[in-house]
N, C-alpha and C positions, 0 to 999 in steps of 0.2 A: 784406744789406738785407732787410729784411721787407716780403712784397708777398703780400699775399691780395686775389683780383680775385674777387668773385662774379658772376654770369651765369646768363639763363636764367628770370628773371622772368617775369613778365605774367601775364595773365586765365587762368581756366579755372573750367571750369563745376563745380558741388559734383557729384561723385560721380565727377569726370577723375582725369586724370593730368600731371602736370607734372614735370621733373629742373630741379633746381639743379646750378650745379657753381661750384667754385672753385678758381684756380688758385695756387698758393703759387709762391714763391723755393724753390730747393730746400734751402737750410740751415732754411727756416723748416716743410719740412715733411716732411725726414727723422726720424724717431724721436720724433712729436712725437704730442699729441693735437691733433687737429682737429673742431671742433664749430661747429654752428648753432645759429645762437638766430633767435628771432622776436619782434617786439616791433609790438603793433596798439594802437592810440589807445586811449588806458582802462584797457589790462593793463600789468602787469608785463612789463618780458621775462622769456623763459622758455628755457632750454637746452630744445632739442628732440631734437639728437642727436649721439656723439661718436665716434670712431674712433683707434685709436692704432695710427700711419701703420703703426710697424715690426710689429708682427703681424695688421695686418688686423681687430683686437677693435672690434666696434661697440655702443656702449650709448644706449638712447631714454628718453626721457621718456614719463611712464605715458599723457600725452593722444596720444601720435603710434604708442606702440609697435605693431604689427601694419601698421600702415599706410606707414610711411615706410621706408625703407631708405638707409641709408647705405653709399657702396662709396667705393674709393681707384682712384687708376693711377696705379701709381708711373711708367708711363715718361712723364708727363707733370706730375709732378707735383701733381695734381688731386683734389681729392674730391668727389662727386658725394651729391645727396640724392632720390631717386626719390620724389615726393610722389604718393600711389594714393587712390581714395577720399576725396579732398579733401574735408574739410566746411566750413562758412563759418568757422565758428573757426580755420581756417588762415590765412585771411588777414591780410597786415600786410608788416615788412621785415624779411625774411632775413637776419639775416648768416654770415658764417663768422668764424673766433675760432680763434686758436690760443694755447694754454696757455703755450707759449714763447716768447722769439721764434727762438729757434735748438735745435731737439731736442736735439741730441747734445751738449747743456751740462750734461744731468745720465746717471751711468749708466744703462743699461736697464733694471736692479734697481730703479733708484729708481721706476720705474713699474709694477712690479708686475703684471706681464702685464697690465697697460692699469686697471685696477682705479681706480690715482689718476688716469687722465683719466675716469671716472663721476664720482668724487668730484668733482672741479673742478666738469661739468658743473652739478652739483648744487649751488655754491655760486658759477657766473658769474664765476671766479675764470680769468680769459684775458688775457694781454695784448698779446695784439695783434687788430686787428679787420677786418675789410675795412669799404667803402664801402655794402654793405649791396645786394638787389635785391628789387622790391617782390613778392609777389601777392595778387592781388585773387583773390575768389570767386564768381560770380554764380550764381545761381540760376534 
């Protein structure tokens, strides 16, 4: 069963620091790629950033990269996204998104030392989603 739960919303002021996290099924997030995206009234979504579970590889998007940091814990199944230096363009709803619904339905090969979860990232190409957790910006 496919279960991404995001967490760790809310306010924070332009120049904080805020962590997302989210927690998967563990077939949904062994050997998988797992990514956030953000989507604020007006914009497009936009993949922000993605991790592929089995080696720990993480890739950003050009508006987040330096700033955001993506990490995993395998013993909880969970991947977290440290958001630093928040600007107001941060704000909107986070999701998590995973590429599979179950990693280890294709070989590891087919992943390419993480290389095809970028490429996904890059074309919002995920099918499974969580419930989404908002944040806001103030200034």
């Amino acid at each position: 069963q496919v279960r991404l739960v995001e967490s760790g919303g809310g306010s924070v002021q332009a120049g904080g620091s805020l962590r997302l996290s989210c927690a998967a099924s563990e077939s949904t997030y062994v050997g998988n790629c797992l990514a956030w995206f953000r989507h604020a009234p007006g914009k497009e979504r936009e993949g922000v950033a993605v991790i592929y579970t089995e080696q720990g590889l993480s890739y950003y998007g050009d508006s987040v990269e330096s700033r955001f940091t993506m990490s995993q814990d395998n013993s909880n199944n969970t991947v977290h996204l440290q958001l630093s230096n928040v600007k107001e363009d941060d704000a909107g709803m986070y999701y998590c998104a995973a590429a599979l619904e179950t990693g280890t339905q294709l070989p590891r090969t087919f992943f390419q030392g993480g290389t095809w979860c970028k490429s996904r990232l890059a074309h919002s190409d995920f099918l499974a989603w969580g419930q989404g957790t908002q944040v806001s910006v103030s200034t």
